[in-house]
C-alpha positions as CSV (number, residue, x, y, z in Angstrom):
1,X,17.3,-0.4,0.1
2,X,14.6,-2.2,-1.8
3,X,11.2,-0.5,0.2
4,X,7.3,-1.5,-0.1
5,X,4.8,0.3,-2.6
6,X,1.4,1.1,-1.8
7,X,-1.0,2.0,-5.1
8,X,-4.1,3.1,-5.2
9,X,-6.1,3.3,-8.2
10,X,-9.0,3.9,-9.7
11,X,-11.7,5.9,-12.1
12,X,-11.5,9.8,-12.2
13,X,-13.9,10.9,-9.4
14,X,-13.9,7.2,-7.0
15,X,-12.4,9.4,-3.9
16,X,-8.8,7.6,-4.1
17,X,-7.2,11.2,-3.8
18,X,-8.8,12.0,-0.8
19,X,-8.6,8.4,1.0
20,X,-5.0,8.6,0.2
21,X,-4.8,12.1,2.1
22,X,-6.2,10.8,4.9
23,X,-3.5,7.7,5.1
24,X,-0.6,10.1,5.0
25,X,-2.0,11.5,7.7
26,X,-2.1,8.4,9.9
27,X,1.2,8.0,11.1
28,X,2.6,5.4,9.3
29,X,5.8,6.1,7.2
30,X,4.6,6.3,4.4
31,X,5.0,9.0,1.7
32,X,3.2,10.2,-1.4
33,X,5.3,9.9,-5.1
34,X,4.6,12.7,-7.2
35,X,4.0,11.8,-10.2
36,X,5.0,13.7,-13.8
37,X,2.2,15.0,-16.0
38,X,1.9,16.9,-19.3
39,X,-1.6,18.4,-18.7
40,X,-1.9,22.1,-18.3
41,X,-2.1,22.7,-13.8
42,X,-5.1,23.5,-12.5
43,X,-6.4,26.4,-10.5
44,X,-4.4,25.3,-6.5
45,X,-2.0,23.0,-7.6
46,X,1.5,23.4,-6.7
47,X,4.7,22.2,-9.0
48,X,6.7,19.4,-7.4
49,X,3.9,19.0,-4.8
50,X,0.9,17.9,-6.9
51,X,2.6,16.8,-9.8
52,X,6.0,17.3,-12.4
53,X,3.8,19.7,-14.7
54,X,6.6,19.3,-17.5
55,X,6.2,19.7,-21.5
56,X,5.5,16.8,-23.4
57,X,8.7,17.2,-26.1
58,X,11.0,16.6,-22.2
59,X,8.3,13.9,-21.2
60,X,9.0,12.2,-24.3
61,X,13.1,12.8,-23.2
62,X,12.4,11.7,-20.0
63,X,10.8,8.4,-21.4
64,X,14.1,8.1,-23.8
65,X,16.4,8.1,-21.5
66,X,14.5,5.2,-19.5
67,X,13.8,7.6,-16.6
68,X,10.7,6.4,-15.7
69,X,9.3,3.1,-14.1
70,X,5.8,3.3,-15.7
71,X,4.3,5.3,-18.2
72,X,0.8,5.9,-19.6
73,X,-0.7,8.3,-22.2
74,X,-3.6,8.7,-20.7
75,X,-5.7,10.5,-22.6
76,X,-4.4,12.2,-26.1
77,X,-1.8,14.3,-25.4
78,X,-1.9,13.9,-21.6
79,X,1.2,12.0,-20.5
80,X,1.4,10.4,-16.4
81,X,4.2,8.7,-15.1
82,X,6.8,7.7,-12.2
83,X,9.7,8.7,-12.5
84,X,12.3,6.3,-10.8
85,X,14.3,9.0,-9.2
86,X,10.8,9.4,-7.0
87,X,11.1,6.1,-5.8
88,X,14.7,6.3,-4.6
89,X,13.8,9.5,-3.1
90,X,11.0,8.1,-0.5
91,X,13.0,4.8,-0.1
92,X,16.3,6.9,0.9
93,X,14.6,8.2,3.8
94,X,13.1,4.6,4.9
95,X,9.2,5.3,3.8
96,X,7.2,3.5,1.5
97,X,5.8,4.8,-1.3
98,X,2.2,5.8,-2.1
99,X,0.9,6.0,-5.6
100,X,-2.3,8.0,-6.7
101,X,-2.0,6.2,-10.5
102,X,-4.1,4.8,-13.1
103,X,-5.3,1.3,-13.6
104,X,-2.9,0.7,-15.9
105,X,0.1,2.3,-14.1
106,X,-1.0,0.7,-11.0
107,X,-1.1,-2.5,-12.6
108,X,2.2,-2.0,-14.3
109,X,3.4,-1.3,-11.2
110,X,2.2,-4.3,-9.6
111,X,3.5,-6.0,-12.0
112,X,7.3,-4.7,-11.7
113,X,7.4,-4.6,-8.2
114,X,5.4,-8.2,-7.2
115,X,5.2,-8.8,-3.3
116,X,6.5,-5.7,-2.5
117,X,3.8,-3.7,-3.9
118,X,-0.2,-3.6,-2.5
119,X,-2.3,-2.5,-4.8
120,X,-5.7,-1.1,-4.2
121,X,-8.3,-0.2,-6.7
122,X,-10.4,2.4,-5.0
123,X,-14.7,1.3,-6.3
124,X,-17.4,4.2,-6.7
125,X,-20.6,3.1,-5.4
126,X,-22.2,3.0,-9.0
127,X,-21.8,5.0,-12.5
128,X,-24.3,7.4,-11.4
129,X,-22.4,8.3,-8.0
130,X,-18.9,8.8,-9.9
131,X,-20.8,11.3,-12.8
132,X,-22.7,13.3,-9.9
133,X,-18.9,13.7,-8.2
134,X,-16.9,14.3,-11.2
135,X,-19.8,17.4,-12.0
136,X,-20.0,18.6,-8.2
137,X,-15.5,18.6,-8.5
138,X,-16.4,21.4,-11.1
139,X,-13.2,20.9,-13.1
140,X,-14.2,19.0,-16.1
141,X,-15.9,20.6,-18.8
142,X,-19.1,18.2,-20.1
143,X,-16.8,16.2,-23.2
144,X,-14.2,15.9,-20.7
145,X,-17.0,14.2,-18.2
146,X,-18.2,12.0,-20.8
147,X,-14.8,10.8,-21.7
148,X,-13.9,10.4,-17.9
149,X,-17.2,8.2,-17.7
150,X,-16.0,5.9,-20.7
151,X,-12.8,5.9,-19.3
152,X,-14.3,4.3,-16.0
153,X,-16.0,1.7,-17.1
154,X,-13.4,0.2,-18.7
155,X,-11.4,0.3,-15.7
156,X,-13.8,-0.9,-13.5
157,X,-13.1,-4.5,-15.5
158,X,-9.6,-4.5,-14.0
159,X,-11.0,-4.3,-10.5
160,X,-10.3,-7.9,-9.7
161,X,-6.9,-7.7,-10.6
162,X,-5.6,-5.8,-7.9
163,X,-5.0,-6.9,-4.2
164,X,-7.7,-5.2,-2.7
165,X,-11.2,-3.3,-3.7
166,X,-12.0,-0.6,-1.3
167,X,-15.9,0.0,-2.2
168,X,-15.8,4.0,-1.7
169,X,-19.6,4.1,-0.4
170,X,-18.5,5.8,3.5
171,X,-15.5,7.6,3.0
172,X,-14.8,7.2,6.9
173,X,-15.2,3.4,6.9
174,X,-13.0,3.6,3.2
175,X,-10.1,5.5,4.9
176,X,-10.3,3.1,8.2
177,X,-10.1,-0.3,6.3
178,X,-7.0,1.4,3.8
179,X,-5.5,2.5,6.9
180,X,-5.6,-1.2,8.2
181,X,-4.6,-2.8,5.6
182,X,-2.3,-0.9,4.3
183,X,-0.4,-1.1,8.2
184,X,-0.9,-5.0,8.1
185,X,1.0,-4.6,5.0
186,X,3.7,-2.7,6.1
187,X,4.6,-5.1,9.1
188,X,5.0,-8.4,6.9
């Protein structure tokens, strides 16, 4: 069975995580692909549940042996990806996948996947609202900030190529416009 993606993307700190929390929580069948990561886990996250924490020498195995359907190093040493056996799993049980990924993944993903993919870059207000929630997260030290920043305005140029831009400005009226769209999608 060939199932629909949904992917959601956008700058570290825009609120996708927690929009896309809320969705899974809606009802519809949807269900969220873990992706695999080579950064160290962070205090409350769970193995298999957050992410694939694996090393980057079997990352690099992994991407090898073809086992993944997108792949970014996203910042030095810090390897994301989807690993296509994720996929099969949420299709084999008739739900649609959801993607917390990168502009680039998501894109990629897009790309592979055409009409049955909706892709959904997730917008911070401004610069200045995305820094105040990447420092009130807590989990960045100041370089890493700064680089997060860069990182963002970059990828806030890739906004129009996606499907949909949810402006992030009332996280209630965010998570009620994904949770429309993103059931309009599902029925066509």
């Amino acid at each position: 069975m060939e199932g629909k993606l949904i992917i959601f993307s956008a700058p570290s700190g825009a609120g996708k995580t927690t929009i896309i929390h809320r969705l899974l929580k809606s009802g519809l069948p949807l269900e969220f692909s873990v992706s695999a990561c080579t950064r160290e886990r962070r205090e409350g996250e769970t193995d298999g549940l957050d992410y694939y924490f694996i090393s980057i020498k079997n990352f690099k195995k992994k991407i090898r042996n073809n086992e993944f359907v997108e792949w970014e190093e996203v910042y030095t040493g810090h390897f994301y990806g989807t690993l296509k056996s994720e996929i099969r799993r949420i299709w084999d049980v008739n739900k649609s996948v959801v993607f917390d990924v990168d502009v680039k993944g998501g894109l990629n993903l897009k790309k592979q996947f055409g009409n049955n993919a909706l892709a959904i870059f997730v917008m911070p207000p401004s610069i200045e609202a995305l820094e105040q929630r990447l420092r009130n997260r807590g989990a960045d030290s100041e370089s890493e900030i700064r680089n997060r920043l860069k990182k963002a305005k970059k990828e806030l140029g890739f906004a129009k190529d996606f499907d949909l831009v949810l402006i992030n400005d009332d996280l209630e009226k965010a998570v009620k416009e994904a949770i429309e769209t993103v059931s309009g999608f599902l029925e066509t």
